[in-house]
N, CA, C and O atoms as a Tripos MOL2 file, in Angstrom:
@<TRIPOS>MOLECULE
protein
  304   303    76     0     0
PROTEIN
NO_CHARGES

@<TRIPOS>ATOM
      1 N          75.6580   31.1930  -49.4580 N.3       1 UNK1
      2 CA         76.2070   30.5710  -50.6450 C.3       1 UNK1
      3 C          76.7030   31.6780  -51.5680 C.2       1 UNK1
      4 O          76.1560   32.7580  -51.7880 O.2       1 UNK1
      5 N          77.5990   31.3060  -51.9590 N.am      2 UNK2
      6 CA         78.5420   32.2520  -52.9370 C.3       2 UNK2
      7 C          77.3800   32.5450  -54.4020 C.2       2 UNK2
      8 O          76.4930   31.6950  -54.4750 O.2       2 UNK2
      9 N          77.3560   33.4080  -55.2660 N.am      3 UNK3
     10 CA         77.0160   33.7750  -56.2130 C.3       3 UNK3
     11 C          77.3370   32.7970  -57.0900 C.2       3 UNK3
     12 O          76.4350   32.1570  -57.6300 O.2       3 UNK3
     13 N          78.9780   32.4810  -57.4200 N.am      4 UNK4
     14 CA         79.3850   31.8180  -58.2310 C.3       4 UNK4
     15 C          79.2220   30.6270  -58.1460 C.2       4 UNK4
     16 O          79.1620   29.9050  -59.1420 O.2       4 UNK4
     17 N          79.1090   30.1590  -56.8230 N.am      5 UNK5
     18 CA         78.3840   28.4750  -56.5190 C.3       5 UNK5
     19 C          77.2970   28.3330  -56.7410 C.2       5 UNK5
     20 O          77.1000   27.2650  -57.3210 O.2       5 UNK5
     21 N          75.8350   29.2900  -56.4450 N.am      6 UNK6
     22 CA         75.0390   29.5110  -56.6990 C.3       6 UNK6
     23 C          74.0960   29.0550  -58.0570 C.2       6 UNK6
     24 O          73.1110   28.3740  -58.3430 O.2       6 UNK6
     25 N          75.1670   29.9690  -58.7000 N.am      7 UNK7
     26 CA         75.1180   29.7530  -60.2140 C.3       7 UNK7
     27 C          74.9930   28.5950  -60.9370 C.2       7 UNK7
     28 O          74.2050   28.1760  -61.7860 O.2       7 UNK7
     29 N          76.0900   28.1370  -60.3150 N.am      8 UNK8
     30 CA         76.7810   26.7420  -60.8750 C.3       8 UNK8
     31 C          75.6020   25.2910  -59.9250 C.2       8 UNK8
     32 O          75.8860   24.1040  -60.0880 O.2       8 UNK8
     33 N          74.6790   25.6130  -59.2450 N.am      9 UNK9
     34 CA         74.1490   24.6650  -58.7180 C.3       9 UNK9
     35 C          72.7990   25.1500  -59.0900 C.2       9 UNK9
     36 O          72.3590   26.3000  -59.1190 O.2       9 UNK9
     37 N          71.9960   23.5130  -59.4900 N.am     10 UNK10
     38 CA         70.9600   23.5320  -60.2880 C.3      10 UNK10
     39 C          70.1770   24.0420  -59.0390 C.2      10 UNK10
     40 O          70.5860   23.9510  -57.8820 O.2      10 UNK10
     41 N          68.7130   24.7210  -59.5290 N.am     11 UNK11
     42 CA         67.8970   24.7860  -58.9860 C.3      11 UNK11
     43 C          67.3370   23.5250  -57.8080 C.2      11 UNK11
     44 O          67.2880   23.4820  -56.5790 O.2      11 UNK11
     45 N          66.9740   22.5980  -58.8950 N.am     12 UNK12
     46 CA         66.4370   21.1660  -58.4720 C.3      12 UNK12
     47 C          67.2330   20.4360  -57.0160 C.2      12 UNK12
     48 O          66.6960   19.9710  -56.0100 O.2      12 UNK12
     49 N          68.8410   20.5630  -57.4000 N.am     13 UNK13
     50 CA         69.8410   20.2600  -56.2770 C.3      13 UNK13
     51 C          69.6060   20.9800  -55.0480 C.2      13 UNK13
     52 O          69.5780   20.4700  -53.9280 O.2      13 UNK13
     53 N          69.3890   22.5640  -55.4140 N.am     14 UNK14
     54 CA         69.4590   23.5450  -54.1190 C.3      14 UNK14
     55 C          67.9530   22.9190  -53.2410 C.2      14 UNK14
     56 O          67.8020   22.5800  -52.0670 O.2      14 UNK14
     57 N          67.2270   22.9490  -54.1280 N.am     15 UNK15
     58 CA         65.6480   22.4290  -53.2460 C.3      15 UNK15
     59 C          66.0910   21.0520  -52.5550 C.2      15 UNK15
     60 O          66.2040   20.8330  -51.3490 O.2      15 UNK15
     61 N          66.2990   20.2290  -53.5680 N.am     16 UNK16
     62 CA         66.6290   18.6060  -52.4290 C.3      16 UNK16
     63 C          67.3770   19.0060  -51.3950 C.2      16 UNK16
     64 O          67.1600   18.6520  -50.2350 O.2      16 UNK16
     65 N          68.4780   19.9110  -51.8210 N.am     17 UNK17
     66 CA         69.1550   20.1340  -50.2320 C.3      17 UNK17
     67 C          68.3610   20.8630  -48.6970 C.2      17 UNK17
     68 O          68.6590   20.8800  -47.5030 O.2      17 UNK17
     69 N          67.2850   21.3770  -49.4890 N.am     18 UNK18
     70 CA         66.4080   21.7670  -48.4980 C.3      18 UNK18
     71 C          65.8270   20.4900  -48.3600 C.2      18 UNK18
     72 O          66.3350   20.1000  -47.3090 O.2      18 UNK18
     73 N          65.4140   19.9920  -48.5810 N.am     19 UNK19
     74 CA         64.3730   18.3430  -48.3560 C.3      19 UNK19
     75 C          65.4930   17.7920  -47.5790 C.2      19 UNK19
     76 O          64.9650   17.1620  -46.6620 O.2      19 UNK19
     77 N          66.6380   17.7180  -47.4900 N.am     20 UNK20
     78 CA         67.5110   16.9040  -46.5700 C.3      20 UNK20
     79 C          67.9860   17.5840  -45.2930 C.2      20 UNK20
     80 O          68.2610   17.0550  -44.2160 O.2      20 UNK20
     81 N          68.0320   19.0750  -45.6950 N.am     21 UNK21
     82 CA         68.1290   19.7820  -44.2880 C.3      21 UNK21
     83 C          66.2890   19.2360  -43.2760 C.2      21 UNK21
     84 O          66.0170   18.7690  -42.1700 O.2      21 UNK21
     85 N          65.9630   19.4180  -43.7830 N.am     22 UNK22
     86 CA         64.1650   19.4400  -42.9810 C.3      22 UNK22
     87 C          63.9680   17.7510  -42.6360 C.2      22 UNK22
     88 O          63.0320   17.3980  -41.9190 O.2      22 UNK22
     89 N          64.7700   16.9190  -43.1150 N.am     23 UNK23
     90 CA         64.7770   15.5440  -42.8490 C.3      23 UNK23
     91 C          65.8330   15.4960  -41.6070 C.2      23 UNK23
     92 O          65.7420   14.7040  -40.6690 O.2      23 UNK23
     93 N          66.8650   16.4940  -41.7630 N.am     24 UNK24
     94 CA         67.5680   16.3390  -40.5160 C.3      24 UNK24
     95 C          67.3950   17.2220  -39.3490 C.2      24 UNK24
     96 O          68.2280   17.3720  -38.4540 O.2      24 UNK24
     97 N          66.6240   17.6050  -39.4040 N.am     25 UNK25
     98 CA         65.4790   18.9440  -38.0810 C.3      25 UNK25
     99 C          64.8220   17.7650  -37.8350 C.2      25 UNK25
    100 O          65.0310   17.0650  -36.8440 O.2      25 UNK25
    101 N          64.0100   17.5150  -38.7320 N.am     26 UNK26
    102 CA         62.7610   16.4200  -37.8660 C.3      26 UNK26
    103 C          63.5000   14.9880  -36.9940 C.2      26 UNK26
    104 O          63.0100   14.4540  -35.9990 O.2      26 UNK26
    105 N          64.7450   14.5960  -37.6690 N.am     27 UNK27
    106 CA         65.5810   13.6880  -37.3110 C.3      27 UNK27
    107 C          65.6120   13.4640  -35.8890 C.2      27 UNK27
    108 O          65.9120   12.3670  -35.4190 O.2      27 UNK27
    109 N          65.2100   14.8020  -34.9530 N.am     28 UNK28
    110 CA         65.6770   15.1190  -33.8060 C.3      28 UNK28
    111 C          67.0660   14.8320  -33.4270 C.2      28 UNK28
    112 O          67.1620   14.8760  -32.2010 O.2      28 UNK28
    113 N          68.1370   14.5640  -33.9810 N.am     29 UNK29
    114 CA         69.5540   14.4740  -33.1560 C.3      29 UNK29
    115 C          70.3850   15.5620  -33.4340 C.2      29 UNK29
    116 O          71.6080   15.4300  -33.4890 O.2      29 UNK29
    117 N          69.8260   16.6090  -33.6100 N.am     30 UNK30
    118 CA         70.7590   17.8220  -33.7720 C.3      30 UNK30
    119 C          70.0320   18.6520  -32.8810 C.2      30 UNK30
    120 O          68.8050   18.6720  -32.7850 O.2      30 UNK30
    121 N          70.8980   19.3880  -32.1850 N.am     31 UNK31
    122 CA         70.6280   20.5230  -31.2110 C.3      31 UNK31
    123 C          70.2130   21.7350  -31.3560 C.2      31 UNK31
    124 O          70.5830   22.4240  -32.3070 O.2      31 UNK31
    125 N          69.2720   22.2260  -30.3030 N.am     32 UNK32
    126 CA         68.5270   23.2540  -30.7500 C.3      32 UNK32
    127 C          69.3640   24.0450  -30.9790 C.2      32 UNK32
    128 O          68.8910   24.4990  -32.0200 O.2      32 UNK32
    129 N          70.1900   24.5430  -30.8370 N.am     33 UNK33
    130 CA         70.7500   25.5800  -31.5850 C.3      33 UNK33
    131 C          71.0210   25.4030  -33.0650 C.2      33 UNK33
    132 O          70.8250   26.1780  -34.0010 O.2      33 UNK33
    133 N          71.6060   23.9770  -33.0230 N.am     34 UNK34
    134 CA         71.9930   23.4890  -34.5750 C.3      34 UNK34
    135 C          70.9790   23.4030  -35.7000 C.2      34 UNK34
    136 O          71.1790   23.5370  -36.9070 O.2      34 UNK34
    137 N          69.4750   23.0660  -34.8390 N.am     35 UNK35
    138 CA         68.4730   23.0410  -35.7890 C.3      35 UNK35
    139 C          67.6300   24.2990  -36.0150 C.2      35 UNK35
    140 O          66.4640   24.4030  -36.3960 O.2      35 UNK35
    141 N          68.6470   25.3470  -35.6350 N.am     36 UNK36
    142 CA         67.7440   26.7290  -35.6840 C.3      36 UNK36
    143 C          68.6020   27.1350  -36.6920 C.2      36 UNK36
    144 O          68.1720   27.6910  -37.7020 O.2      36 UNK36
    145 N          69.8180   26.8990  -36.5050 N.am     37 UNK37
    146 CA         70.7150   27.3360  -37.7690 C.3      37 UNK37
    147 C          70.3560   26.7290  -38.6060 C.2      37 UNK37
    148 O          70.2320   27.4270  -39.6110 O.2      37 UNK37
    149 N          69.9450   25.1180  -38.8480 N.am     38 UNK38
    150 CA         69.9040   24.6730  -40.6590 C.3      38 UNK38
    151 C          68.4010   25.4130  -40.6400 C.2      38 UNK38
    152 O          68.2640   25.8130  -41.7960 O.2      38 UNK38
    153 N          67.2480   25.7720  -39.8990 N.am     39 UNK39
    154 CA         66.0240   26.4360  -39.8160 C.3      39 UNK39
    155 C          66.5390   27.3780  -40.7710 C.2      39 UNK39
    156 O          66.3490   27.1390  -41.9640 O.2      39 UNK39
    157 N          67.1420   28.3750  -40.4400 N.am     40 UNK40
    158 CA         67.5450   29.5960  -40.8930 C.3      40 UNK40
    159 C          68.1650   29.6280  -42.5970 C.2      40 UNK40
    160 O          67.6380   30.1770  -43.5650 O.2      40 UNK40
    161 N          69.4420   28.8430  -42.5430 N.am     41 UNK41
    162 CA         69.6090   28.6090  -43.7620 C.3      41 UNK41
    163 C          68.7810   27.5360  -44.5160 C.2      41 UNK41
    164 O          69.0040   27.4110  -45.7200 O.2      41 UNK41
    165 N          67.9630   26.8450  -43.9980 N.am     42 UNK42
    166 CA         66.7430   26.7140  -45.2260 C.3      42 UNK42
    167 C          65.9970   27.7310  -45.5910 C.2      42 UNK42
    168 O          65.7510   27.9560  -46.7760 O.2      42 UNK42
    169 N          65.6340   28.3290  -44.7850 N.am     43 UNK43
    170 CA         64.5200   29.7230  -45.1490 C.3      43 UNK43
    171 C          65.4990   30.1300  -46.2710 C.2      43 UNK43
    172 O          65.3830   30.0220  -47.4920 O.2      43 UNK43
    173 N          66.5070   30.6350  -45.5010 N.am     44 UNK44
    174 CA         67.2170   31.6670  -46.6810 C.3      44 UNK44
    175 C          67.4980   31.1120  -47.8510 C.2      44 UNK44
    176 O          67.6790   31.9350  -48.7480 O.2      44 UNK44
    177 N          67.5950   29.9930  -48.1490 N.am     45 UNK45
    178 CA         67.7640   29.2510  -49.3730 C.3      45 UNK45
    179 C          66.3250   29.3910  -50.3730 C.2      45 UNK45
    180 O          66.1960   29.8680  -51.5010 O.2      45 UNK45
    181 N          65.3240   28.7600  -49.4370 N.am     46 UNK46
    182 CA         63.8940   28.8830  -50.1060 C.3      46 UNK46
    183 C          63.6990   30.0530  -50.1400 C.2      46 UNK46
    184 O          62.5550   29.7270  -49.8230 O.2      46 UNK46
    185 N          63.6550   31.3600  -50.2210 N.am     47 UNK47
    186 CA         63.5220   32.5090  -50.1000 C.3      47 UNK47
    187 C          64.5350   33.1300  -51.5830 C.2      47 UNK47
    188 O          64.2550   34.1330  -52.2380 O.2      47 UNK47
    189 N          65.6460   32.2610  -51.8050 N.am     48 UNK48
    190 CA         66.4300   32.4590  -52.9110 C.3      48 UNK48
    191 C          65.5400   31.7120  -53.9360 C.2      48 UNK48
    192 O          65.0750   32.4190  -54.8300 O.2      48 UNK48
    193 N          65.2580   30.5140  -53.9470 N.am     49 UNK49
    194 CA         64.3150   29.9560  -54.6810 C.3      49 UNK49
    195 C          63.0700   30.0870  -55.3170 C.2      49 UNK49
    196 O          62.6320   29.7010  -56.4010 O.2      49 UNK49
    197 N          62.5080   30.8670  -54.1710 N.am     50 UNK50
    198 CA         61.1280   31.3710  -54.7070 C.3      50 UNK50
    199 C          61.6820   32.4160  -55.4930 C.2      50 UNK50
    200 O          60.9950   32.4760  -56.5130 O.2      50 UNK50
    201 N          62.7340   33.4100  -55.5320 N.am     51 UNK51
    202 CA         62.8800   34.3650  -56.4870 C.3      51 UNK51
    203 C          63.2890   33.9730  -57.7580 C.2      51 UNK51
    204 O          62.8610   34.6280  -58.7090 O.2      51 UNK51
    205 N          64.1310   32.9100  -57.9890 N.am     52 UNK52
    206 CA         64.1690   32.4690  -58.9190 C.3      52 UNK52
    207 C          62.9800   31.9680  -60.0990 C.2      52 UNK52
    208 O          62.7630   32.0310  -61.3090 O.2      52 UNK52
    209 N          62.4080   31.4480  -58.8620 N.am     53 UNK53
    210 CA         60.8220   30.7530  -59.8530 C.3      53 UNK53
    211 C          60.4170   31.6670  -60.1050 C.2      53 UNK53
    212 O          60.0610   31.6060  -61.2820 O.2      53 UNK53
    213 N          60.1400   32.9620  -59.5320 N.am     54 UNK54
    214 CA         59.2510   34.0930  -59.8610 C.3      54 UNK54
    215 C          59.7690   34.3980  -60.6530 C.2      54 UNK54
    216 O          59.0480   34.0460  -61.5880 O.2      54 UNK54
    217 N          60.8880   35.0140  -61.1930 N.am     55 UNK55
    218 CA         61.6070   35.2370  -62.6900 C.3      55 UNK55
    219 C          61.6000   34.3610  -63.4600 C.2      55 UNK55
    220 O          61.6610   34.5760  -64.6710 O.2      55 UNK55
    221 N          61.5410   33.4310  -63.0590 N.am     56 UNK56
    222 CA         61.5720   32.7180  -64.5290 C.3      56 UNK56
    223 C          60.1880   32.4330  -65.3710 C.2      56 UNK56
    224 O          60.0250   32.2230  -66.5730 O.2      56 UNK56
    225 N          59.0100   32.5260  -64.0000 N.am     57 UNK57
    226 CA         57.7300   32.8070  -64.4130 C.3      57 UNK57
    227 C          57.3850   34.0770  -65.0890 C.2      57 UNK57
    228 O          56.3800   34.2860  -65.7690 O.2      57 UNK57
    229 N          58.2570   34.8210  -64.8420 N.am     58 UNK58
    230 CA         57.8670   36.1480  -65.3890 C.3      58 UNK58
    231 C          58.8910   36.2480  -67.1380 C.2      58 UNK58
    232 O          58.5240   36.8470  -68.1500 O.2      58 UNK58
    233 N          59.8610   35.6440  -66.9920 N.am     59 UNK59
    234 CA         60.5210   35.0870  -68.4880 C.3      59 UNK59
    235 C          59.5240   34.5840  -69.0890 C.2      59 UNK59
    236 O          58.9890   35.1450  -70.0460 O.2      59 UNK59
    237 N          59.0050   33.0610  -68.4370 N.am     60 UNK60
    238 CA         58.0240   32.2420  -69.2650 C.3      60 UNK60
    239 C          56.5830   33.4010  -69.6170 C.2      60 UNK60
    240 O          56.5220   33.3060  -70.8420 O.2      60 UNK60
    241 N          56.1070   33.8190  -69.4400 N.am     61 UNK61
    242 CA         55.4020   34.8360  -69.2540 C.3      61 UNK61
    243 C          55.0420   36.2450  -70.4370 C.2      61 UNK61
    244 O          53.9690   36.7040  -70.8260 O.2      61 UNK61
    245 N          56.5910   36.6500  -70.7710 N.am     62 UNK62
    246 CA         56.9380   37.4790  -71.7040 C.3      62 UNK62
    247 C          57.5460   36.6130  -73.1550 C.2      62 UNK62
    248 O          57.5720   37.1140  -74.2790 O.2      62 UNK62
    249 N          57.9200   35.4880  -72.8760 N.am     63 UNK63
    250 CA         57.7100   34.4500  -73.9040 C.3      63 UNK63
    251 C          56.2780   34.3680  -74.5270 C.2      63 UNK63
    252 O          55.8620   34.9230  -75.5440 O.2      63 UNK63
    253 N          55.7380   33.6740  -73.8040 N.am     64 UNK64
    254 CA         54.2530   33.5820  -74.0570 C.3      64 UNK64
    255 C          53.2620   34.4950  -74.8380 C.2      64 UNK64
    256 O          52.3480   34.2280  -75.6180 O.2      64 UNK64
    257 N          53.8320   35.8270  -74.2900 N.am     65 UNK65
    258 CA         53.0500   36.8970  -74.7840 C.3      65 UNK65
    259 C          53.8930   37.2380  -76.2550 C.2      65 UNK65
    260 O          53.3400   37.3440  -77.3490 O.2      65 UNK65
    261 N          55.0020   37.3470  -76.0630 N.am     66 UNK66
    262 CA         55.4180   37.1900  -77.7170 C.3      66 UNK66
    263 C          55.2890   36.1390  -78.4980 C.2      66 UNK66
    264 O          55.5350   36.2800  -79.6960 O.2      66 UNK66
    265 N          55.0070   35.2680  -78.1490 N.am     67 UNK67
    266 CA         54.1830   34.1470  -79.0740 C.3      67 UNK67
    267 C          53.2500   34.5710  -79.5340 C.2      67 UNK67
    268 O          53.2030   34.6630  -80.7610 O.2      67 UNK67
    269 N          51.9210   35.0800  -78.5730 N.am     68 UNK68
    270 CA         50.7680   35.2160  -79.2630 C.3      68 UNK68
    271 C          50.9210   36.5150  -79.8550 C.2      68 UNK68
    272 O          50.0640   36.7320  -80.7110 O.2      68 UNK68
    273 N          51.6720   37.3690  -79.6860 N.am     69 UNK69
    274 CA         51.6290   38.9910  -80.3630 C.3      69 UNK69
    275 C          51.9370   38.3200  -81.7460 C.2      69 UNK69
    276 O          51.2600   38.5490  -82.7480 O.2      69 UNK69
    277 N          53.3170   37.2350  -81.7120 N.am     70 UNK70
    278 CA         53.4180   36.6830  -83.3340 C.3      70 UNK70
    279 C          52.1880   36.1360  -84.3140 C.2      70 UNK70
    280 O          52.0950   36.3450  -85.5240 O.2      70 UNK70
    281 N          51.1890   35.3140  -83.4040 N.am     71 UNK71
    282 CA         50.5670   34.7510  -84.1160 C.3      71 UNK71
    283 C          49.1300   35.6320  -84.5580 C.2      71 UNK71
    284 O          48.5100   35.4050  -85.5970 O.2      71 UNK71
    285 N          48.7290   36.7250  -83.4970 N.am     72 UNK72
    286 CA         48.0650   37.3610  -84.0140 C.3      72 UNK72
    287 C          48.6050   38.3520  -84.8220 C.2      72 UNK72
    288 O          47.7190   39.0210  -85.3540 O.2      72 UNK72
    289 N          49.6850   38.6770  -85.0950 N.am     73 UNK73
    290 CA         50.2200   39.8070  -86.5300 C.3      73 UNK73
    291 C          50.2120   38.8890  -87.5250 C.2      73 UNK73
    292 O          50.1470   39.2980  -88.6850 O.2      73 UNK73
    293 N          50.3020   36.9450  -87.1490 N.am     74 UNK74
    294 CA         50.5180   36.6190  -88.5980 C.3      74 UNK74
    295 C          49.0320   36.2660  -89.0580 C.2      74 UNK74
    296 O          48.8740   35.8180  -90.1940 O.2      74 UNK74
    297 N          47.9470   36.4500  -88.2220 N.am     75 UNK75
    298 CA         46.9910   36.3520  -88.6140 C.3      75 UNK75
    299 C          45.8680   37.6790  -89.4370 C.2      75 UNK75
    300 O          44.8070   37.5320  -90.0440 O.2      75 UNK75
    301 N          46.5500   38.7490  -89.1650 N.am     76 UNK76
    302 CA         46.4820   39.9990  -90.0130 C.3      76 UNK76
    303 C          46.2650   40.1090  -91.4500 C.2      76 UNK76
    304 O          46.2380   41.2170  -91.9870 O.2      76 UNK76
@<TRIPOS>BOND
     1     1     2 1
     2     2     3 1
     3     3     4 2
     4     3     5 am
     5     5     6 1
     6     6     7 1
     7     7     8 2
     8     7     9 am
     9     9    10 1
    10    10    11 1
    11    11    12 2
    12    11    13 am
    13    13    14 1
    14    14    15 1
    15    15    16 2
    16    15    17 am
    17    17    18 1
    18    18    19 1
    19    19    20 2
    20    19    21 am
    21    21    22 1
    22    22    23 1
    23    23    24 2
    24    23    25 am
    25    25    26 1
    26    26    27 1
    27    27    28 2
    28    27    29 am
    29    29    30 1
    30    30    31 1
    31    31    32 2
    32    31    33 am
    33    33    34 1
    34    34    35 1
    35    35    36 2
    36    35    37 am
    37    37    38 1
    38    38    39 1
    39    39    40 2
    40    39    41 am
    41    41    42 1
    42    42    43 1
    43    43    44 2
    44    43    45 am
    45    45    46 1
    46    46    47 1
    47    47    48 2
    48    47    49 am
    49    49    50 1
    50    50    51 1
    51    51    52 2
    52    51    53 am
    53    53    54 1
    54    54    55 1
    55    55    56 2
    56    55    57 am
    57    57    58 1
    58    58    59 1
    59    59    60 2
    60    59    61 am
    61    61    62 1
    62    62    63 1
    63    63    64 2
    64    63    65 am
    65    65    66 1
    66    66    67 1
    67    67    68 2
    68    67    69 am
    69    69    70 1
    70    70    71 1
    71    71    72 2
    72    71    73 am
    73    73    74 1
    74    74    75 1
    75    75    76 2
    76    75    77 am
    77    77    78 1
    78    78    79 1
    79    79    80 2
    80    79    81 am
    81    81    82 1
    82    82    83 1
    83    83    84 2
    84    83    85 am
    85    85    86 1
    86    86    87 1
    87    87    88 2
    88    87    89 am
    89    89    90 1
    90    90    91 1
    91    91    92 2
    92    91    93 am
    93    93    94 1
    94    94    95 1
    95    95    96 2
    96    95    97 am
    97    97    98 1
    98    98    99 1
    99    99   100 2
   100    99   101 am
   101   101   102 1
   102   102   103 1
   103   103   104 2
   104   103   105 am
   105   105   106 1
   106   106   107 1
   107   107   108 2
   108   107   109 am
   109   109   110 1
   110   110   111 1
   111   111   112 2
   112   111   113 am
   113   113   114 1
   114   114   115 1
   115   115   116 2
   116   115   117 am
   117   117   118 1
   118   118   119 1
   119   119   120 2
   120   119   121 am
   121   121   122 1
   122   122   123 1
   123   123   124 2
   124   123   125 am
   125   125   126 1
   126   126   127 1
   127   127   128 2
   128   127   129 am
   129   129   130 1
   130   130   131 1
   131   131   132 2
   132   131   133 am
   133   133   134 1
   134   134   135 1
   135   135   136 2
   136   135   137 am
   137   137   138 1
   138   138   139 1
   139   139   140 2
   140   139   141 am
   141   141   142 1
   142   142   143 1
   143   143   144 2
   144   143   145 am
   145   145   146 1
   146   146   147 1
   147   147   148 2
   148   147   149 am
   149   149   150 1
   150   150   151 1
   151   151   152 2
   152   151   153 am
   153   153   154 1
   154   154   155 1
   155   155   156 2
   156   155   157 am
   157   157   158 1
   158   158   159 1
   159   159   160 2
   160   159   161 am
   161   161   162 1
   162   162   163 1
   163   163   164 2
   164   163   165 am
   165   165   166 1
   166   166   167 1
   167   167   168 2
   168   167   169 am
   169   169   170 1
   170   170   171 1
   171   171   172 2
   172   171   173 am
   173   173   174 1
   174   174   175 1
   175   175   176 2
   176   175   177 am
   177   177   178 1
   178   178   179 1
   179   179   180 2
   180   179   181 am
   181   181   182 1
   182   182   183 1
   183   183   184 2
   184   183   185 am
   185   185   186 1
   186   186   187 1
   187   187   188 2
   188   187   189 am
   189   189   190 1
   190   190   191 1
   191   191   192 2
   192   191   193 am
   193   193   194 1
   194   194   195 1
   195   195   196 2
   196   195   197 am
   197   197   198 1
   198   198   199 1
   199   199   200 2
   200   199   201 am
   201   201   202 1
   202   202   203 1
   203   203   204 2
   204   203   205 am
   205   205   206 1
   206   206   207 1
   207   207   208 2
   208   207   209 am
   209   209   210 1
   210   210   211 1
   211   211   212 2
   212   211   213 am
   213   213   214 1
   214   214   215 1
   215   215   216 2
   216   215   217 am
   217   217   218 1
   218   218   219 1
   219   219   220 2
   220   219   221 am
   221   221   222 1
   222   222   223 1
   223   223   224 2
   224   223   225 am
   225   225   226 1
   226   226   227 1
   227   227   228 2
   228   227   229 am
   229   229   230 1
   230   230   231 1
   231   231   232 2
   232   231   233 am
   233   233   234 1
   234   234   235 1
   235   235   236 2
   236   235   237 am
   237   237   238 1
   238   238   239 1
   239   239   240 2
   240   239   241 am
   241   241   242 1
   242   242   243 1
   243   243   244 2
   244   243   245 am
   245   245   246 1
   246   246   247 1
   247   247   248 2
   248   247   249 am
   249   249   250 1
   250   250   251 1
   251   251   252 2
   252   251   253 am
   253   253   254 1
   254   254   255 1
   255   255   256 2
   256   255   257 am
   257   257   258 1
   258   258   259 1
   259   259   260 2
   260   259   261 am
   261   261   262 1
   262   262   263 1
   263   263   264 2
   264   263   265 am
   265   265   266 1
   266   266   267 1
   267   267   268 2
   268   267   269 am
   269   269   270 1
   270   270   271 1
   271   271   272 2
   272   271   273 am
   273   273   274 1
   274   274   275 1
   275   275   276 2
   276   275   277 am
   277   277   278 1
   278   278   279 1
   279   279   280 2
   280   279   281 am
   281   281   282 1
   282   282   283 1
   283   283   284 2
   284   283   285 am
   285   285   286 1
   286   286   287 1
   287   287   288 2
   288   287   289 am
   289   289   290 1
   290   290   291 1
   291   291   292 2
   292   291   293 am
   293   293   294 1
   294   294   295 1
   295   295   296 2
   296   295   297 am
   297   297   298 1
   298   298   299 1
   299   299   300 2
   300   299   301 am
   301   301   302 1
   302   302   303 1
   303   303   304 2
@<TRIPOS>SUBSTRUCTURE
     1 UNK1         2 RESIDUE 1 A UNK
     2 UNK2         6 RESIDUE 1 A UNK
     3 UNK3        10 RESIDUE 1 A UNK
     4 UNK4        14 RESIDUE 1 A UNK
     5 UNK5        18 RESIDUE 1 A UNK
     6 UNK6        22 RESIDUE 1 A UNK
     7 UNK7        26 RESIDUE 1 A UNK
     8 UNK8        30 RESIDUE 1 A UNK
     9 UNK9        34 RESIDUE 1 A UNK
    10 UNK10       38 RESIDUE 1 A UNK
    11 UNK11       42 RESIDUE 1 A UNK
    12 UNK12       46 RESIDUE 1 A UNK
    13 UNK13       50 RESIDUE 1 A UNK
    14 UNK14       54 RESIDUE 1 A UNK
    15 UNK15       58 RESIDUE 1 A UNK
    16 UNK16       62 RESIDUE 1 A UNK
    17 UNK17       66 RESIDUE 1 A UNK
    18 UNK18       70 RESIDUE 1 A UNK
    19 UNK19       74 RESIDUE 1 A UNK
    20 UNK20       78 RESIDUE 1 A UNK
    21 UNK21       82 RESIDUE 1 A UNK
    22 UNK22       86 RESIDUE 1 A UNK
    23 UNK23       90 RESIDUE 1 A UNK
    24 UNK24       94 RESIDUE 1 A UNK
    25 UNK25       98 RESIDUE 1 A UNK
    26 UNK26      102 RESIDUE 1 A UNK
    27 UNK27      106 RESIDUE 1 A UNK
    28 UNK28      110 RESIDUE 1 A UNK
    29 UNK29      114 RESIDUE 1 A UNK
    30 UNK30      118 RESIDUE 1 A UNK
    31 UNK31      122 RESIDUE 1 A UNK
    32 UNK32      126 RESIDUE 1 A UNK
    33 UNK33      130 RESIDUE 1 A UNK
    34 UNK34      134 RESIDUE 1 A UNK
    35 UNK35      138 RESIDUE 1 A UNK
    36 UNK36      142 RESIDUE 1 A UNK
    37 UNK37      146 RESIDUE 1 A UNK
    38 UNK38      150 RESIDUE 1 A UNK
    39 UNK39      154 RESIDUE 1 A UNK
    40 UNK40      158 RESIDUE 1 A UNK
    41 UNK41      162 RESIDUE 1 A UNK
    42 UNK42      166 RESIDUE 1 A UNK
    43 UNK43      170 RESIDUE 1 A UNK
    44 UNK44      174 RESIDUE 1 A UNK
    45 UNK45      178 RESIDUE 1 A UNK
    46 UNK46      182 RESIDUE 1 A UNK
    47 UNK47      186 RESIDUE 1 A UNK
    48 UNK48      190 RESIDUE 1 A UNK
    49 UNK49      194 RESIDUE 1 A UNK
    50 UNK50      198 RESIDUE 1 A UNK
    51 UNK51      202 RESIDUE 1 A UNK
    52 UNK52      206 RESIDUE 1 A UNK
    53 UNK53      210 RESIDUE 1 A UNK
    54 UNK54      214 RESIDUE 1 A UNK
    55 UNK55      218 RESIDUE 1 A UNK
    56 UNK56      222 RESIDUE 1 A UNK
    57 UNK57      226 RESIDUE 1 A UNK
    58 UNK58      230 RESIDUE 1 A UNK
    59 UNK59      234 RESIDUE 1 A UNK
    60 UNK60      238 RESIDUE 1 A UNK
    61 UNK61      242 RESIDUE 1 A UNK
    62 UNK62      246 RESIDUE 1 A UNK
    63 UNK63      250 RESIDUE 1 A UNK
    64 UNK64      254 RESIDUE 1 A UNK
    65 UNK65      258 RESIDUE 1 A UNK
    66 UNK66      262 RESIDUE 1 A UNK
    67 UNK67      266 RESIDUE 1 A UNK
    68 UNK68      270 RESIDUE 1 A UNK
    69 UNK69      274 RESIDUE 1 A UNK
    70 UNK70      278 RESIDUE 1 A UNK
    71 UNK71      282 RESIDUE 1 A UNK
    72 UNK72      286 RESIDUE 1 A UNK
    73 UNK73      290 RESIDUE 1 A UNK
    74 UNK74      294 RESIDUE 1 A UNK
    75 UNK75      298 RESIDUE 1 A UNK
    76 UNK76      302 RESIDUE 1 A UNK
């Protein structure tokens, strides 16, 4: 997937599209080769995904901590 498509496609969308690739593996009517390829580009998708969550956990994270750095200086 392109960067710029990437971008432009929600998180939430990219995951369901994994939930519909893995609905059409188990489907059995696609061929092993075919279901090694959507195999593959699901991984690689979820593998984009988990990095995302991890940054943004690590955003939410450094949020958090400047919250409380605020509230304990305003408690000074």
């Amino acid at each position: 997937m392109s960067e710029e498509k990437k971008e432009n496609t929600r998180f939430e969308d990219r995951l369901q599209s994994v939930q519909e690739l893995i609905a059409r593996i188990e489907g059995g009517k696609l061929s092993l080769e075919d279901s090694v390829k959507e195999y593959e580009r699901g991984m690689k998708t979820l593998a984009e995904l988990d990095r995302e969550l991890a940054d943004m956990t690590r955003r939410l994270t450094v949020l958090q901590e400047g919250k409380e750095q605020e509230l304990t200086d305003e408690n000074v």
